[in-house]
C-alpha positions in Angstrom: -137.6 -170.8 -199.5 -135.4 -174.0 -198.4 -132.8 -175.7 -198.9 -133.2 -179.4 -199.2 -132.1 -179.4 -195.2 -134.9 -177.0 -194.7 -132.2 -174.4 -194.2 -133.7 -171.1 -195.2 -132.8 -169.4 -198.3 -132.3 -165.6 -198.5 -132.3 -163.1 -201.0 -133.7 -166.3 -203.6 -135.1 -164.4 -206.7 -138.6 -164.9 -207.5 -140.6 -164.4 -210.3 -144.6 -165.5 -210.8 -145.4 -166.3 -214.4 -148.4 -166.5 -216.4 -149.4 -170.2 -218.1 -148.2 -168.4 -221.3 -144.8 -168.0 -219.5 -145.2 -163.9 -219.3 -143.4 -162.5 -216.3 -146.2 -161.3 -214.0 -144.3 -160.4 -210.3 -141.0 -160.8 -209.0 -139.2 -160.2 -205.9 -136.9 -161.9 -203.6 -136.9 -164.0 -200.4 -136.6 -162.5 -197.1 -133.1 -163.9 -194.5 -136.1 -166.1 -193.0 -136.6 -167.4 -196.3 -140.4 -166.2 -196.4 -141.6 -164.2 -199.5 -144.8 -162.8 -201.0 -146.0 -161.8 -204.3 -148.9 -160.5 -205.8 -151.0 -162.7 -208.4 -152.8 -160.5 -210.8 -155.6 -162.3 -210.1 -157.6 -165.8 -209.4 -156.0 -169.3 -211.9 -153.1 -171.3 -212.3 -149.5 -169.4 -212.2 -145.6 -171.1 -212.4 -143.6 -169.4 -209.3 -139.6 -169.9 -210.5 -137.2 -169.1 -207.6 -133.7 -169.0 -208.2 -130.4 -169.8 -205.4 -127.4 -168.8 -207.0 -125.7 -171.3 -205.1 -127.9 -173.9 -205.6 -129.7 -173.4 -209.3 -133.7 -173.2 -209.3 -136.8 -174.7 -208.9 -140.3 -174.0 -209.7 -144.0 -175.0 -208.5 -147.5 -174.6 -210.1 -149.5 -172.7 -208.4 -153.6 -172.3 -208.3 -154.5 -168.3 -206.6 -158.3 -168.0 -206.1 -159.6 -165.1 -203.5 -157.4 -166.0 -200.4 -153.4 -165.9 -199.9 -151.9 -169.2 -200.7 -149.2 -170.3 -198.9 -146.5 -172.1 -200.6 -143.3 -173.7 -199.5 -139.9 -174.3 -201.8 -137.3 -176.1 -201.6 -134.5 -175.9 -203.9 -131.6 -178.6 -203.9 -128.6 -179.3 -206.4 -130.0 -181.5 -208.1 -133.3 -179.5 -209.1 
């Protein structure tokens, strides 16, 4: 998790969600602004993380039998 600086964001709450919107994981960014979360399983997911300075954002994301590696950033105007 960034800022739109590339600042890291800590303490960002995440949550992974289904394509029907279903709340599937959640957790929270570490200080270093790295995460991880465990997909269910292989498809397509929405990841939602939320600053409460700096309001939200959100990513698709595809999962198949590796870790994917994803990078945030989050600005005011998101």
């Amino acid at each position: 998790m960034r800022d739109a600086y590339g600042v890291p964001l800590g303490r960002c709450a995440l949550t992974l969600l289904s394509a029907s919107g279903r709340r599937l994981a959640k957790g929270r960014s570490a200080d270093d602004g790295s995460f991880e979360l465990a997909a269910p399983g292989s498809g397509s997911y929405t990841l939602v993380a939320t600053s409460q300075a700096l309001g939200a954002a959100s990513a698709s994301v595809l999962v198949g039998t590796r870790a994917v590696e994803v990078e945030l950033r989050i600005s005011p105007e998101d």
